[in-house]
C-alpha positions as a printed NumPy array, in Angstrom:
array([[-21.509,  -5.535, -19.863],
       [-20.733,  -8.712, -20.402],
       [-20.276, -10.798, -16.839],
       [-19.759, -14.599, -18.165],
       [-16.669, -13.649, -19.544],
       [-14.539, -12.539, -16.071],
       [-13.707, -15.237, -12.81 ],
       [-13.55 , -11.988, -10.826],
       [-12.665,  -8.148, -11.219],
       [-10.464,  -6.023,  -8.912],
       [-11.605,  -2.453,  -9.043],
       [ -8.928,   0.105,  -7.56 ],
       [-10.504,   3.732,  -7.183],
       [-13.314,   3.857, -10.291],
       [-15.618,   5.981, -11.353],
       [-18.711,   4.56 , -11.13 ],
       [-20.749,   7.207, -12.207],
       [-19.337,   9.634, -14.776],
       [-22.218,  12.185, -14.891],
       [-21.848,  12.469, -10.646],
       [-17.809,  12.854, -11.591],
       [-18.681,  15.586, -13.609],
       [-20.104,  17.44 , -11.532],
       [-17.804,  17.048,  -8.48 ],
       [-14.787,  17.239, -11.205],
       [-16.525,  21.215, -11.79 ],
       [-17.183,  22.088,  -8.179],
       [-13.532,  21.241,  -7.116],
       [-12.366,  22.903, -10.847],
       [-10.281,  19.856, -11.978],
       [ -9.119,  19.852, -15.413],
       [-11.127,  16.206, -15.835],
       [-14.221,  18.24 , -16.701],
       [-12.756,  19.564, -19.993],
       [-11.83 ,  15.704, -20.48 ],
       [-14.877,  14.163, -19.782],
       [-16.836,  17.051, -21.529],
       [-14.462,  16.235, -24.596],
       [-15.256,  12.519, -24.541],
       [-18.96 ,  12.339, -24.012],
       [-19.303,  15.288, -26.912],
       [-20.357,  18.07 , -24.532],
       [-21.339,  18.742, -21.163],
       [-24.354,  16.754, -19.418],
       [-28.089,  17.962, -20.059],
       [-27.127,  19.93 , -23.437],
       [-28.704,  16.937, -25.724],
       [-30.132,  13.578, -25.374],
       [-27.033,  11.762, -27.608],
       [-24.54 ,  13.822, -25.398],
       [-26.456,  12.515, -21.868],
       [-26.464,   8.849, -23.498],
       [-22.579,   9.23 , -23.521],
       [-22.403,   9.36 , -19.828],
       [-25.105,   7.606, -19.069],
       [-23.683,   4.393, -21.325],
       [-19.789,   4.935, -20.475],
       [-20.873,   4.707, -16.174],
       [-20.498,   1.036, -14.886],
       [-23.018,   2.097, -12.285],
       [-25.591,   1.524, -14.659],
       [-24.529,  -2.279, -15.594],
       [-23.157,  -3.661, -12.388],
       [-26.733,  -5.361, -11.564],
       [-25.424,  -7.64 , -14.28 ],
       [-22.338,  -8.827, -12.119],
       [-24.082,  -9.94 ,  -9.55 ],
       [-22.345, -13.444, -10.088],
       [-18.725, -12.193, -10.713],
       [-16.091, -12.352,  -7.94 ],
       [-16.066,  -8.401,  -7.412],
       [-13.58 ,  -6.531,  -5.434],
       [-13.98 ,  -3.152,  -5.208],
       [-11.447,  -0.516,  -3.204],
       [-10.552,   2.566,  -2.557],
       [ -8.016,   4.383,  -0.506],
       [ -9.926,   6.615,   2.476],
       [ -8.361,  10.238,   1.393],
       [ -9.75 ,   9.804,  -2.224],
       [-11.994,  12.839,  -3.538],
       [ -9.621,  14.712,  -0.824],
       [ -6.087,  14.432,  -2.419],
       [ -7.102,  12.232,  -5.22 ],
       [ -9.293,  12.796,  -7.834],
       [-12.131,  10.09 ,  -7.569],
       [-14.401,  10.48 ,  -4.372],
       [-14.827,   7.054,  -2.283],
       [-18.462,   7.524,  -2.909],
       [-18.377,   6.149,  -6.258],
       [-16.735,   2.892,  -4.73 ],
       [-19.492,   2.749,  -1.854],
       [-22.11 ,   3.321,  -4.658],
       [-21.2  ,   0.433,  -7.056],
       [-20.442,  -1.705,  -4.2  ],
       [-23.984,  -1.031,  -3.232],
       [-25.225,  -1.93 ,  -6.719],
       [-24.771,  -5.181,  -6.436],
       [-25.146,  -5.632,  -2.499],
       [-27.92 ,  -6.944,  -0.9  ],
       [-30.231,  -4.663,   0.474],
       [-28.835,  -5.476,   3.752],
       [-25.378,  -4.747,   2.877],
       [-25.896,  -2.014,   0.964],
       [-24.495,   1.879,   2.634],
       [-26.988,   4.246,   3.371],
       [-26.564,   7.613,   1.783],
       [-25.883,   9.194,   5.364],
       [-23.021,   6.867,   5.361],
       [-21.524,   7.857,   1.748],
       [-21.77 ,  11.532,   2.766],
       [-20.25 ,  10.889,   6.113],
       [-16.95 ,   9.052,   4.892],
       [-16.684,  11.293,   1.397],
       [-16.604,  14.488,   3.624],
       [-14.866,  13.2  ,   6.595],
       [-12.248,  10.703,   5.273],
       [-13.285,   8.433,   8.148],
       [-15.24 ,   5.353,   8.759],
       [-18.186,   6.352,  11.006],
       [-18.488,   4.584,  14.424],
       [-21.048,   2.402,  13.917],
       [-19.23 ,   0.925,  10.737],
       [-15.774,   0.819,  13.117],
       [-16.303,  -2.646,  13.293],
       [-16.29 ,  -4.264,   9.914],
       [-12.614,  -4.446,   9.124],
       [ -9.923,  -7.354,   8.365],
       [ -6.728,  -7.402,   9.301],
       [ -4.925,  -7.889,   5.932],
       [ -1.451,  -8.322,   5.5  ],
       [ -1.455,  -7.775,   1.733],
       [ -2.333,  -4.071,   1.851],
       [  0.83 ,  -3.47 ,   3.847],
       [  1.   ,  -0.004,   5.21 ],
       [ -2.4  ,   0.872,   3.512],
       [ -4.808,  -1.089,   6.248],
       [ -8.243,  -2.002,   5.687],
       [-10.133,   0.595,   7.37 ],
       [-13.884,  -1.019,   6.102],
       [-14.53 ,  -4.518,   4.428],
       [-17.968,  -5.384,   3.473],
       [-19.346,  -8.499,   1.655],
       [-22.545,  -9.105,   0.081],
       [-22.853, -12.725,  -1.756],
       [-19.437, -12.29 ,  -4.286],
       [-18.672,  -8.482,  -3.758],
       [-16.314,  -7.267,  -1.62 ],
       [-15.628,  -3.746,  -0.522],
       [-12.295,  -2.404,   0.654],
       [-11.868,   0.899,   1.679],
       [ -7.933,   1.063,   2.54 ],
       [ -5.536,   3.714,   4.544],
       [ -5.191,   5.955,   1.176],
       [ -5.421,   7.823,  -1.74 ],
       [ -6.421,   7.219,  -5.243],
       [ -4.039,   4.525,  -6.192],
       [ -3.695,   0.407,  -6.5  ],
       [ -2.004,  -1.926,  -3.904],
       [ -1.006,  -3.735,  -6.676],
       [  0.113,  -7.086,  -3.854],
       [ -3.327,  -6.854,  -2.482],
       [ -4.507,  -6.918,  -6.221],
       [ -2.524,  -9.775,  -7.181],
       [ -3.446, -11.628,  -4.23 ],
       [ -7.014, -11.67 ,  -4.598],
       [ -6.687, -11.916,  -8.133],
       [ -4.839, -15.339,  -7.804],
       [ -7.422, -16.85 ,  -6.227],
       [-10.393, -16.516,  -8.715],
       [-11.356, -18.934, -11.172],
       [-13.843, -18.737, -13.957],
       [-16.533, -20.911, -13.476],
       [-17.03 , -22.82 , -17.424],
       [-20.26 , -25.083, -15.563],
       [-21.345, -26.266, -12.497],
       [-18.657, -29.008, -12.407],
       [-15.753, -27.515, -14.377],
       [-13.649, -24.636, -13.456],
       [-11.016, -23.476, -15.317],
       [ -7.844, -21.646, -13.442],
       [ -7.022, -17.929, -14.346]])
C-alpha cells in the first residue's frame, strides 16, 4: 500500500488472497477458517463491511502498485500439500505484477497446486542457487523487478536465501541517489 517506502520485499509463502484462503482453508477443514472468519468479522458473502475485510486485508488487490519495488516472491513446492498456504497464491501475486508475458496461465497454477511439480514445459526456467541449500530452485521467473522462486519445500523461509537477496537491495531516494539498506 505504500511502495516508495521499501528497496525490495522478500515474500516467503503468503497469502495473497485471503477470501481464495478461505475457502481452500474450509475444503481441507483447517482450523485457519475459524481465524480468518474471526478477523474479517464473519465469513465471506454474509455482508458488504465483512467482504471489505478480506477484500482490503489481500495484497493481491494492491500489488499493481509495486510494480517498481525489488519483489521476491517464494514458495516451497509441497505447500497447500503439507503446509497450509497453496503455491497458487505465490504464482498469483507474482503474476500481478508480471508482464503479460511472464505472467502463469491458470492451467499452470492448477497443474503445480495439485501436482507439487513444475510442468514440463516450465522444466526449464530454473537457477542453480547455492543460497537455498538443500531446498533447490525448482522454477525462477522474472518480469521487470519481480522475481518468483518456487523452492524444493514446504511452507517455510530459507532465511540465507532471504538474507542474501535482501542484502543486495537499495532504496532508490532519486534518480541519482541511492541510499543502502
Amino acid at each position: 500500500k505504500a511502495p516508495q517506502i521499501w528497496a525490495g520485499v522478500s515474500s516467503w509463502v503468503p497469502i495473497s488472497d485471503l477470501l481464495r484462503w478461505h475457502a481452500e482453508t474450509l475444503t481441507r477443514e483447517l482450523k485457519y477458517t475459524a481465524m480468518i472468519e474471526a478477523s474479517c468479522g464473519g465469513k465471506p458473502n454474509q455482508h458488504a463491511a465483512i467482504d471489505f475485510q478480506y477484500w482490503n486485508r489481500s495484497p493481491i488487490h494492491f500489488l499493481t502498485n509495486a510494480k517498481k519495488v525489488r519483489l521476491d516472491i517464494n514458495a516451497g513446492i509441497m505447500d497447500g500439500h503439507t503446509g497450509s498456504v497453496p503455491v497458487g497464491h505465490s504464482l498469483r501475486a507474482f503474476n500481478a505484477v508480471a508482464a503479460e508475458n511472464k505472467r502463469f496461465s491458470e492451467d499452470q497454477i492448477q497443474f503445480i497446486e495439485t501436482n507439487a511439480k513444475i510442468p514440463l514445459i516450465l522444466s526449464n526456467e530454473t537457477s542453480r542457487d547455492p543460497s537455498y541449500g538443500k531446498k533447490r530452485p525448482l522454477l525462477r521467473r522474472q518480469s521487470g523487478k519481480a522475481r518468483l522462486t518456487l523452492f524444493h519445500g514446504t511452507h517455510e523461509i530459507i532465511v540465507e536465501a532471504a538474507l542474501e537477496w535482501l542484502s543486495h537491495q537499495e532504496l532508490e531516494d532519486g534518480a541519482d541517489n541511492k541510499t543502502p539498506l
